[in-house]
FILOSE-144082 format. One record per residue (C-alpha): y, z negated, x. Coordinates in steps of 0.05 Angstrom, whole numbers, plus 5000, padded with zeros to 4 digits. Layout:
N
YZX;...
REM end
This chain:
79
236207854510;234108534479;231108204424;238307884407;241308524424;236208984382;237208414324;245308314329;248009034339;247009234264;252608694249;259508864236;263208774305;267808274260;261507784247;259207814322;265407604357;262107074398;254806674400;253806064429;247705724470;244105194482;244605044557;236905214576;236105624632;232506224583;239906454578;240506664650;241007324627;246807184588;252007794629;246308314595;248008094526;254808094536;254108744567;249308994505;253408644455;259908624475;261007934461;262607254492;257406724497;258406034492;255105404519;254504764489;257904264530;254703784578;254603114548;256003314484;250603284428;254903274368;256103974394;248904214379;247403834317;253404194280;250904894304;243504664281;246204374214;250204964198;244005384211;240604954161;244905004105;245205724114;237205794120;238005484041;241605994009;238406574061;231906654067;229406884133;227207594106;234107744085;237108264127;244908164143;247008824154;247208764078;251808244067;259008394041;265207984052;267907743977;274907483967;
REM end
């Protein structure tokens, strides 16, 4: 959880509002990050694949236009 915490709290507070998990128990830990982060976690729910696969495919489409060395703290928002 420190290594999500170290990595998420350069983010605007606006594009950390809320993460969400896969239910493995390696999240146990999860009231630290919330503590650290100030966010709310989310779980996947039980039974319900389609639920992963569209957090996994989004995360692949962005991993195409981001590569993994880019740092998001410098991102801007562009209307």
């Amino acid at each position: 959880m420190e290594g999500l915490i170290e990595g998420l709290s350069p983010l605007p507070k606006h594009a950390r509002r809320s993460i969400t998990f896969d239910r493995g128990t390696e999240f146990s830990a999860l009231p630290h990050l919330k503590a650290g982060l100030g966010i709310d976690p989310w779980f996947c729910d039980p039974q319900s694949p389609w639920q992963k696969g569209t957090f996994e495919n989004s995360n692949n489409r962005l991993r195409r236009y981001l590569p993994r060395k880019s740092d998001p703290t410098e991102f801007t928002t562009r209307y």
